[in-house]
Backbone as a chain_set.jsonl record, in Angstrom:
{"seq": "XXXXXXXXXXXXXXXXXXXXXXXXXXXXXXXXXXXXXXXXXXXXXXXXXXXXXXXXXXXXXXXXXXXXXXXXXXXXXXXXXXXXXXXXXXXXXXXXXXXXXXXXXXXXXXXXXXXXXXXXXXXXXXXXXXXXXXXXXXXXXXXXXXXXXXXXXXXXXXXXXXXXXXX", "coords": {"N": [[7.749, -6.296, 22.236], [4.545, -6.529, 23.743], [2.41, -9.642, 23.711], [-0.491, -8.802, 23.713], [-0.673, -6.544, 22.428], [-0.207, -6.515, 19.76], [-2.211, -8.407, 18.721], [-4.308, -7.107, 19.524], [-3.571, -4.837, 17.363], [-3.857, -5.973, 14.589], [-6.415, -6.764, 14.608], [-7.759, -3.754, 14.165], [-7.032, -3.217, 11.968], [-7.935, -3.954, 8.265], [-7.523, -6.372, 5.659], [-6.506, -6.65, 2.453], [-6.581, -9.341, -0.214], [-4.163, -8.985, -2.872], [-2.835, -10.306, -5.112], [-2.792, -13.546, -5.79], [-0.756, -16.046, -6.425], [0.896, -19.06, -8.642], [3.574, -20.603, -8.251], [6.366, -22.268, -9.855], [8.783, -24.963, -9.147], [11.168, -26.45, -10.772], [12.286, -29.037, -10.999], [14.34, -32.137, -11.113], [13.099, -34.637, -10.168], [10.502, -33.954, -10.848], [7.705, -31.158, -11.147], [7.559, -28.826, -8.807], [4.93, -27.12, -7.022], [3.889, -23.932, -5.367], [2.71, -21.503, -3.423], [2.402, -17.805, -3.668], [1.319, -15.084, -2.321], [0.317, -11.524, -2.248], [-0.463, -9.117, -0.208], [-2.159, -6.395, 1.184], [-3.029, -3.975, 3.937], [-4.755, -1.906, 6.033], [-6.268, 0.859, 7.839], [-8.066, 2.293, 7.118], [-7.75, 5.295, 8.127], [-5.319, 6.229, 7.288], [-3.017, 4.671, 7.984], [-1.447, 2.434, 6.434], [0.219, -1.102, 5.017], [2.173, -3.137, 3.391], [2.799, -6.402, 1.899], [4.509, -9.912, 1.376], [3.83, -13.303, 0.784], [5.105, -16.595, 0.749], [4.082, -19.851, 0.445], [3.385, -23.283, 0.706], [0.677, -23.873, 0.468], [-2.183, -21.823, -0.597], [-3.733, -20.697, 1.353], [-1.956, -20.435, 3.396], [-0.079, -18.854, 2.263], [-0.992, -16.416, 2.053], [-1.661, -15.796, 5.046], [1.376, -15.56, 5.541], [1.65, -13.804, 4.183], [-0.169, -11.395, 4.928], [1.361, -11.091, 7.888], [3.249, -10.132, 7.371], [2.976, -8.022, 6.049], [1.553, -6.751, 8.227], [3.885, -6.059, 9.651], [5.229, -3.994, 8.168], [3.667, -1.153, 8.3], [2.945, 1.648, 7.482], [2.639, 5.319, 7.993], [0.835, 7.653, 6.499], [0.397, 10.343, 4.932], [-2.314, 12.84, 5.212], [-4.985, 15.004, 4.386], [-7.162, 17.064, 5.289], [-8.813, 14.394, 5.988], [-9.375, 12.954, 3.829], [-7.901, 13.502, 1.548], [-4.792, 13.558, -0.301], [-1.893, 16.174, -0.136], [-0.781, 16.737, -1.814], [0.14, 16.503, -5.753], [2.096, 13.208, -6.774], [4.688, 10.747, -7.246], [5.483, 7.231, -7.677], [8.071, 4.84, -8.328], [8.253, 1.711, -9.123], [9.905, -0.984, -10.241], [9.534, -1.783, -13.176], [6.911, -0.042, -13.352], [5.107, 2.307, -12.382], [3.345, 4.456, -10.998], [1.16, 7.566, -10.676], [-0.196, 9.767, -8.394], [-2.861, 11.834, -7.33], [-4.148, 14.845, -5.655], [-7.954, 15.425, -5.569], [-11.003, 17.005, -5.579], [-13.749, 17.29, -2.914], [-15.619, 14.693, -2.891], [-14.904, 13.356, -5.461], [-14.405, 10.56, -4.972], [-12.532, 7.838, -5.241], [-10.613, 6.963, -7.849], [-9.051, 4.783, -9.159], [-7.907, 2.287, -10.301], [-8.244, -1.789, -9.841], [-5.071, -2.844, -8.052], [-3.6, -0.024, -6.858], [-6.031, 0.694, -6.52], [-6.912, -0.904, -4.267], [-5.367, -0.368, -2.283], [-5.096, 2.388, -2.046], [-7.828, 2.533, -1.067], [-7.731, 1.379, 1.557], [-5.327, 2.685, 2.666], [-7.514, 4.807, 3.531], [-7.263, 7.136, 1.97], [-10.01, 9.04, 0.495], [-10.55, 10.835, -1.556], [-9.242, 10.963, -4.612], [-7.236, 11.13, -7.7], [-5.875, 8.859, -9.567], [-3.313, 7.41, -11.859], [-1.606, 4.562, -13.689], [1.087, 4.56, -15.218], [3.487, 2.889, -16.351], [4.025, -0.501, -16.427], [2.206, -2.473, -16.069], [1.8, -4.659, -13.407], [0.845, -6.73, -10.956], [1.594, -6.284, -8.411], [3.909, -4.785, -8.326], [2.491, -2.632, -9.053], [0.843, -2.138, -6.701], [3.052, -1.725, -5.143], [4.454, 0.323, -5.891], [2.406, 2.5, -5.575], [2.316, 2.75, -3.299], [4.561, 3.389, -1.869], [4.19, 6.192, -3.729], [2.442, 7.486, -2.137], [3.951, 7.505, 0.284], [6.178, 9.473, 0.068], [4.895, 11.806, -0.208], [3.859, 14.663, 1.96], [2.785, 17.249, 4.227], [1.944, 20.087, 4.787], [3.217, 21.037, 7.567], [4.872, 19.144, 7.924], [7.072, 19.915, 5.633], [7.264, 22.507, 6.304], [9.123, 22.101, 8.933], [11.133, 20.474, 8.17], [12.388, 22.931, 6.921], [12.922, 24.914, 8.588], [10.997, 26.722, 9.658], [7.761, 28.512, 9.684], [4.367, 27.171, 9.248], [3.262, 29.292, 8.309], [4.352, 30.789, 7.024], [5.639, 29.819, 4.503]], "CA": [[6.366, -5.875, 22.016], [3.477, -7.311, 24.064], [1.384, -10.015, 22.528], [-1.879, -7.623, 23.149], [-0.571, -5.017, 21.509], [0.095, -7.193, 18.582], [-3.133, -8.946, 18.558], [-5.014, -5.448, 19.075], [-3.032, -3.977, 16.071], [-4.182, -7.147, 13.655], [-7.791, -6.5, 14.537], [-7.563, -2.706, 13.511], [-6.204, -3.24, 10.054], [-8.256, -4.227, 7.463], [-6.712, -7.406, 4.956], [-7.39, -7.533, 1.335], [-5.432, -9.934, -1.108], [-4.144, -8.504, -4.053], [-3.094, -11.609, -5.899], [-2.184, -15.682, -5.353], [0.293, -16.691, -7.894], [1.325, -20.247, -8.577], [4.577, -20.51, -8.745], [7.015, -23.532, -10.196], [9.913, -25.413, -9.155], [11.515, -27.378, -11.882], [13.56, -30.556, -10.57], [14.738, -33.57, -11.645], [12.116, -35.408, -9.615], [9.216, -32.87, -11.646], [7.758, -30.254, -10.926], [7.227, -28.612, -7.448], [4.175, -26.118, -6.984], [4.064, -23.121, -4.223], [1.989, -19.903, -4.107], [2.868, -16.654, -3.56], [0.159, -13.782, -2.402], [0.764, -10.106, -1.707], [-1.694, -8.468, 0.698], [-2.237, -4.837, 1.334], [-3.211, -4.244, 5.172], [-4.848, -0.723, 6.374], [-7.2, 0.749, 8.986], [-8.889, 3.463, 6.419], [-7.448, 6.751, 8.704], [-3.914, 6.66, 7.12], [-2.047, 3.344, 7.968], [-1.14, 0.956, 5.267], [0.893, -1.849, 4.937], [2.112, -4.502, 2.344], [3.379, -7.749, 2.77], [4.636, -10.557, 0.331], [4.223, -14.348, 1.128], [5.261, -18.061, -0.102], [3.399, -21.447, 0.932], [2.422, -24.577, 0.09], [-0.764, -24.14, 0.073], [-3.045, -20.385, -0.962], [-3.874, -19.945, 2.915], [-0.715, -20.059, 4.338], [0.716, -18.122, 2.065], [-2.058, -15.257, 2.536], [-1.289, -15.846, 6.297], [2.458, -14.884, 5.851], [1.643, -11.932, 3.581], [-0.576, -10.532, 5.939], [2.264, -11.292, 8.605], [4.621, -9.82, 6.141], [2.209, -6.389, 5.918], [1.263, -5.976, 9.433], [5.038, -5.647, 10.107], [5.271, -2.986, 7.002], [2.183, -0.999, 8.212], [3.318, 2.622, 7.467], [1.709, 6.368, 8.256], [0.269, 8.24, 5.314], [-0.412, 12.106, 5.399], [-4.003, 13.068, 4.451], [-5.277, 16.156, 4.292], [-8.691, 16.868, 5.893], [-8.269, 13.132, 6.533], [-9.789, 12.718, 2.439], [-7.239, 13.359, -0.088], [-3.375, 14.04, -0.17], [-1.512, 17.411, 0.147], [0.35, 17.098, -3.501], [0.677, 15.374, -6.423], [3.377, 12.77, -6.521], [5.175, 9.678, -8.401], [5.822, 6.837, -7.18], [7.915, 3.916, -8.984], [9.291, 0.139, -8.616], [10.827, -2.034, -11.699], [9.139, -0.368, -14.265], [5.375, 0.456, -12.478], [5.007, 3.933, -12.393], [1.956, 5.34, -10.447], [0.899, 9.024, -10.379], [-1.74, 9.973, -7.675], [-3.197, 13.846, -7.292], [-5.416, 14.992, -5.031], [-8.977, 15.512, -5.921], [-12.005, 17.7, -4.796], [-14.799, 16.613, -2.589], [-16.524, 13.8, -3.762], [-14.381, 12.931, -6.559], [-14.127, 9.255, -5.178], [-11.18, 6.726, -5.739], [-10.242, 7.37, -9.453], [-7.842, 3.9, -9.485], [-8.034, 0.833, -10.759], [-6.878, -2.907, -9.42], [-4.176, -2.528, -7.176], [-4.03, 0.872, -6.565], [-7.244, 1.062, -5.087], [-7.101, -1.372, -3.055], [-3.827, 0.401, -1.283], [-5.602, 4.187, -1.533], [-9.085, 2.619, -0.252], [-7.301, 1.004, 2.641], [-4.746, 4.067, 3.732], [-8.087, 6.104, 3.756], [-7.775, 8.27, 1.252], [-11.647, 9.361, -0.055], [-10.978, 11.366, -3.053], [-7.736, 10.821, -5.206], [-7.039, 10.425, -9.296], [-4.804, 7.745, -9.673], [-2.968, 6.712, -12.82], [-0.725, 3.914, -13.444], [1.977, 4.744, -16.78], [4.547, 2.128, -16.855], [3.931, -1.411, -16.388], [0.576, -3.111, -14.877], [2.089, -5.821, -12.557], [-0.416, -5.843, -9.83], [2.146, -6.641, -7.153], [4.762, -3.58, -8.789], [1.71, -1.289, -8.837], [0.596, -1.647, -5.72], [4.419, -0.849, -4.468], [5.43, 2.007, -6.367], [1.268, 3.191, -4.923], [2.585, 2.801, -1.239], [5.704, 4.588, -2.366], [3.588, 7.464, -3.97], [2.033, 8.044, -0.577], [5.232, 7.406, 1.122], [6.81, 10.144, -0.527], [3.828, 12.662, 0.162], [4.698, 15.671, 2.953], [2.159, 17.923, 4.608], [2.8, 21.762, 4.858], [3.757, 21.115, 8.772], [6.149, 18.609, 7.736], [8.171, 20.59, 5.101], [7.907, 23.898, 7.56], [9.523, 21.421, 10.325], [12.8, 20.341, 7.852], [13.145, 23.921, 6.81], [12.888, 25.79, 9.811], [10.046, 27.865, 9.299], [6.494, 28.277, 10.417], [3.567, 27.128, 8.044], [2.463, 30.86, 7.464], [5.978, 31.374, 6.161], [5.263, 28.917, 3.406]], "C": [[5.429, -6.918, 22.649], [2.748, -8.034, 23.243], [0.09, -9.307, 22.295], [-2.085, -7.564, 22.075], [-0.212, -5.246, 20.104], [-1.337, -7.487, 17.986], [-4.298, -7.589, 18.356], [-4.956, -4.642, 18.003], [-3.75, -4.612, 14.653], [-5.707, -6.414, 13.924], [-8.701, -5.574, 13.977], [-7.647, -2.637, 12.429], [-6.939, -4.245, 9.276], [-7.684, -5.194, 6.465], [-7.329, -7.054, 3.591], [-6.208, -8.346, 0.128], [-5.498, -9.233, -2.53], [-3.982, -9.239, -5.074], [-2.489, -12.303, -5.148], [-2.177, -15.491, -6.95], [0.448, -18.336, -7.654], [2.903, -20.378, -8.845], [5.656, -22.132, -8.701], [8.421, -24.221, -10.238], [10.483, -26.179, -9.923], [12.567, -28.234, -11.034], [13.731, -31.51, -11.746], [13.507, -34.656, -11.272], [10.441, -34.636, -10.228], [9.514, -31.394, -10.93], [7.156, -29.855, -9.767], [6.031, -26.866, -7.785], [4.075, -25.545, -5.672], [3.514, -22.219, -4.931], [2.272, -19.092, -3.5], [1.333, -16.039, -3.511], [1.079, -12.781, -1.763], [-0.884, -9.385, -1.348], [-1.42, -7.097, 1.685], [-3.293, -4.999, 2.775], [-3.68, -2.616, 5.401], [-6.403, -0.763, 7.982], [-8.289, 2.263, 8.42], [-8.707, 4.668, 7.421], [-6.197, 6.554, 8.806], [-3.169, 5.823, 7.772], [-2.274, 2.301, 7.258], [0.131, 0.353, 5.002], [0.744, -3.025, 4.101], [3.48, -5.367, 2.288], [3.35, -8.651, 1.532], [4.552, -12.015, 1.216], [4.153, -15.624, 0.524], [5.014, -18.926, 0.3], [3.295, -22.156, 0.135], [1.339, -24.661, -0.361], [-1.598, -22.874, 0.249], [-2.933, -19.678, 0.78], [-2.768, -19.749, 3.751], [0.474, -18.963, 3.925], [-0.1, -16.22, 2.317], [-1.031, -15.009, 3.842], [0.023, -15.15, 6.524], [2.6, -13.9, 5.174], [1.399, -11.053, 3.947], [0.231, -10.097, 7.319], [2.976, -10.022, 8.377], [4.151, -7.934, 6.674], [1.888, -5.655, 7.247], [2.728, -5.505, 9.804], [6.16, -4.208, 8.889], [4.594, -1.554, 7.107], [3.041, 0.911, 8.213], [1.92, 4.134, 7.575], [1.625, 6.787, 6.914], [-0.514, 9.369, 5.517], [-1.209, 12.524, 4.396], [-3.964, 13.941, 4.786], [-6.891, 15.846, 4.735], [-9.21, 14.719, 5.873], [-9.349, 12.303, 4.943], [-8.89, 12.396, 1.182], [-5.628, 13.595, 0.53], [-3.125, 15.63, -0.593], [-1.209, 17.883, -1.609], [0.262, 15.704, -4.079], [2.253, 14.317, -5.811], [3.361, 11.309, -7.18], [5.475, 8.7, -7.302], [6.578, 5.521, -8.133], [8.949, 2.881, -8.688], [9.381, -0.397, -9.535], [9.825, -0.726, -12.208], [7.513, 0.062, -14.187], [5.737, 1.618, -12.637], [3.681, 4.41, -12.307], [1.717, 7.099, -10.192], [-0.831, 9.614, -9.523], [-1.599, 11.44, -7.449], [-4.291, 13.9, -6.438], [-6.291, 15.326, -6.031], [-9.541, 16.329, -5.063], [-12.986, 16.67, -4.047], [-15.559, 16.061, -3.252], [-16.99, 13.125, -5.01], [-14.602, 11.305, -6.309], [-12.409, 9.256, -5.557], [-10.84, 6.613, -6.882], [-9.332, 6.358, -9.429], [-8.131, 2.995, -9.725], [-7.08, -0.607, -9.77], [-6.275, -2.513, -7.871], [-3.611, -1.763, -6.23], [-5.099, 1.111, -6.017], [-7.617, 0.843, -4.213], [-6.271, -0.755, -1.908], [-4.242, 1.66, -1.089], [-6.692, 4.031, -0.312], [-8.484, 2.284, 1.276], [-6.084, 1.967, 3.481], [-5.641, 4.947, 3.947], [-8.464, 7.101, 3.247], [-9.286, 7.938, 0.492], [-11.922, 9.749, -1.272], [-9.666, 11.875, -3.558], [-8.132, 10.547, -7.073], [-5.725, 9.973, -8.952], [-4.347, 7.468, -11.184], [-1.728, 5.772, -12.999], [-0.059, 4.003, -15.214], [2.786, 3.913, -17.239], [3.64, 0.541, -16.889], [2.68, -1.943, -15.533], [0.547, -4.056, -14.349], [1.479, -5.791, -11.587], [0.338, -5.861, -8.743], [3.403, -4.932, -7.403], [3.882, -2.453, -8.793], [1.65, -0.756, -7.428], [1.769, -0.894, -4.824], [4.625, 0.491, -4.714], [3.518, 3.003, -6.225], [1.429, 3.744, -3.724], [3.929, 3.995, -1.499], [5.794, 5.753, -2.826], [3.406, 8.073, -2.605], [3.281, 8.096, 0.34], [5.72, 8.703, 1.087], [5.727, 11.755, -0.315], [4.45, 13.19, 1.333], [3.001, 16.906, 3.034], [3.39, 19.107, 4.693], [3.709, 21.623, 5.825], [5.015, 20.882, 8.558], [7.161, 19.571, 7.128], [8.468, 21.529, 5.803], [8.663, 23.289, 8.508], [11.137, 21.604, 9.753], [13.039, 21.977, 7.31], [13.41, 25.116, 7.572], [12.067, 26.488, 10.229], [8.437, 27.251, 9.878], [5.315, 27.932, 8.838], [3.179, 28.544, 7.286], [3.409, 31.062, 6.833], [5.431, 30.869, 5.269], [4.544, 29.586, 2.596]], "O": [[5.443, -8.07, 22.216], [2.338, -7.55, 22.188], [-0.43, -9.147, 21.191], [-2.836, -7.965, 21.187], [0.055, -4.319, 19.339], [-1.686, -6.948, 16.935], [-4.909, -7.243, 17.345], [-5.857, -3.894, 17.623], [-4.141, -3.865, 13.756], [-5.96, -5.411, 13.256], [-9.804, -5.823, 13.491], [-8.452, -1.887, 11.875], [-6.67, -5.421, 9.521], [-6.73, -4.484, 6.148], [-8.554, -7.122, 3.481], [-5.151, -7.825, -0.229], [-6.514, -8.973, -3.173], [-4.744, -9.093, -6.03], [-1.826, -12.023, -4.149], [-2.839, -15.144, -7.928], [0.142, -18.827, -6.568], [3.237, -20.142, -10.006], [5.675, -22.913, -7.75], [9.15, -24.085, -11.221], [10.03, -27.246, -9.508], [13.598, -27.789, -10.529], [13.335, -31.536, -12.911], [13.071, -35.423, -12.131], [9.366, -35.051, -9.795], [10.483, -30.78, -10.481], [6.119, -30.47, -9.515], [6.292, -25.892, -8.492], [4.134, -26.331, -4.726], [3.524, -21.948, -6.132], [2.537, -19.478, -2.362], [0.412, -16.31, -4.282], [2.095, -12.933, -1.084], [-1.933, -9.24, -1.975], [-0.654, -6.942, 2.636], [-4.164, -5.867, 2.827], [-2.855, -1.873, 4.87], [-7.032, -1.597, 8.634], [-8.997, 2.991, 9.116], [-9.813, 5.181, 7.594], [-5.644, 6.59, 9.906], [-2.331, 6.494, 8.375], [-3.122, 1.423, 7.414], [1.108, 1.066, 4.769], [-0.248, -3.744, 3.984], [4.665, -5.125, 2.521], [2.495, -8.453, 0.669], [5.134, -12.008, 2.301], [3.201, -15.851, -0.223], [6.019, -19.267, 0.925], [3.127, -21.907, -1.059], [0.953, -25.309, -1.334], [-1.833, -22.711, 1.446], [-2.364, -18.685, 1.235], [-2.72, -18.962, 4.696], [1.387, -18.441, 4.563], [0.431, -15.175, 2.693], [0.003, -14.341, 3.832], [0.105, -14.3, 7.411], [3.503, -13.085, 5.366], [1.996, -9.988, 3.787], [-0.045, -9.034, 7.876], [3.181, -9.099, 9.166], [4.732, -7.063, 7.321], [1.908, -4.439, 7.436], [2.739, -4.396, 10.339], [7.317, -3.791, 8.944], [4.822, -0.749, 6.204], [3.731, 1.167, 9.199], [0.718, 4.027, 7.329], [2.395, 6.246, 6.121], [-1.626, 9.486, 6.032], [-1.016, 12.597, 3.182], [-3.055, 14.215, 5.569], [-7.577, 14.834, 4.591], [-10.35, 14.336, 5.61], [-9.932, 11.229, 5.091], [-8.973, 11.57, 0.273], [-5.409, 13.78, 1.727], [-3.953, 16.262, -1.249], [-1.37, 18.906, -2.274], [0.27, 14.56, -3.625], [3.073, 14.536, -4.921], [2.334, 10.756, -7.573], [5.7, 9.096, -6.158], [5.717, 4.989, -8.833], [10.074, 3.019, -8.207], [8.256, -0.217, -10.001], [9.533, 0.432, -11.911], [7.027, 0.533, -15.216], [6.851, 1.868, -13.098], [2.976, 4.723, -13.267], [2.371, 7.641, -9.3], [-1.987, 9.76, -9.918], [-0.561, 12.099, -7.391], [-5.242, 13.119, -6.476], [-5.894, 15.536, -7.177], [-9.026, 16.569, -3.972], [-13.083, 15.491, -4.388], [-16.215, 16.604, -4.142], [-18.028, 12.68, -5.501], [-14.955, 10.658, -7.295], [-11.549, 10.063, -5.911], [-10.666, 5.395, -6.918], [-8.277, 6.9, -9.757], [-9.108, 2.722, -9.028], [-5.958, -0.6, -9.264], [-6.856, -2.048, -6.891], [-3.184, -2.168, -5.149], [-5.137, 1.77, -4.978], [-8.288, 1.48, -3.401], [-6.636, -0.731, -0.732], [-3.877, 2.215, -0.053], [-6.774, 4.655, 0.745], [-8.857, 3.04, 2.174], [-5.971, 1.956, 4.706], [-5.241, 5.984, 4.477], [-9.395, 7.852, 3.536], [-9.612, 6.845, 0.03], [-12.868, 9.436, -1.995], [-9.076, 12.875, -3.147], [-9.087, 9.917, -7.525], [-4.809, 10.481, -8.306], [-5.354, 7.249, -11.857], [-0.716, 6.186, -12.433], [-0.663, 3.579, -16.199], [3.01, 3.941, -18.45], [2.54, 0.567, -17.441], [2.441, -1.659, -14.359], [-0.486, -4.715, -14.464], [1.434, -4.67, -11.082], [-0.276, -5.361, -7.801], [3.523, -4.138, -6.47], [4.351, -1.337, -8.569], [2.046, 0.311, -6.959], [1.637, 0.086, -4.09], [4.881, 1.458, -3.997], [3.439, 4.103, -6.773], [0.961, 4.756, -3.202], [3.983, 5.202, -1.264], [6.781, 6.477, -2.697], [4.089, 8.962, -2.095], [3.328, 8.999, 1.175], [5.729, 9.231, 2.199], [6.364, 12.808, -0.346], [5.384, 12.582, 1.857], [2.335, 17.232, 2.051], [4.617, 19.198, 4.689], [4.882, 21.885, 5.56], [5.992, 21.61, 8.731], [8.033, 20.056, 7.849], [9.644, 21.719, 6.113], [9.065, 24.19, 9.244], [12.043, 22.282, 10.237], [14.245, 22.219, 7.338], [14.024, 26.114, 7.195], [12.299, 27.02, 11.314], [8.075, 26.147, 10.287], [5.486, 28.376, 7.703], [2.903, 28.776, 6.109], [3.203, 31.697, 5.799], [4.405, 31.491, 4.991], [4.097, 29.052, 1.581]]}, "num_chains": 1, "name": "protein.A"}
């Protein structure tokens, strides 16, 4: 891959951090500190990507989350390029997100984590709920994994042989 076309792609895509953790090494010699962020990456018309990373020090670990996410950066099928086609579940450890489309000018119905991952694939007007566990780093996954899991008419007419009017 050209560096450009790398550097062009980064510019596109939107960053926002979802959290910086601290996280603690226990030794013999004490204790060792390192942070962890996870950062959700989009370009608001249906590409989002998320990325995990560990530093020394807040910015570097940003730096390799965003790394992490641009190389994650997945498609996401919208409907009138606003809402999704169908409900759908999405879930990681015990997170459990449920997003539904909405009508015009419902807005972002999500909280946290989730919204940052809907606002940034694009979608406009979604209800979001999160049922299991409220880890903000497990939400936002099993969010990307909702959308993941999402299928336009085209699509399903494609794997079953058939034309959309069939449907």
């Amino acid at each position: 891959m050209p560096k450009q076309y790398t550097d062009a792609k980064k510019k596109l895509l939107e960053e926002k951090v979802i959290s910086v953790g601290r996280v603690t090494k226990v030794t013999k010699g004490g204790r060792h500190f390192r942070f962890s962020a996870t950062v959700v990456v989009g370009n608001r018309r249906g590409l989002v990507g998320l990325g995990n990373g560990k530093a020394n020090e807040v910015q570097e670990a940003i730096a390799k989350a965003t790394q992490a996410a641009n190389k994650n950066v997945v498609r996401v099928a919208l409907e009138e390029n606003r809402t999704i086609p169908h409900e759908a579940i999405g879930k990681v450890g015990r997170a459990v997100v449920l997003i539904k489309p909405a009508k015009e000018g419902t807005g972002v119905i999500a909280g946290g984590a989730a919204r940052a991952v809907l606002e940034l694939a694009g979608v406009k007007d979604i209800v979001s709920k999160s049922l299991g566990s409220n880890t903000q780093v497990n939400v936002a996954k099993s969010t990307l994994e909702a959308l993941k899991s999402v299928r336009t008419p085209a699509k399903i007419a494609a794997l079953r042989g058939k034309k959309v009017e069939e449907l």
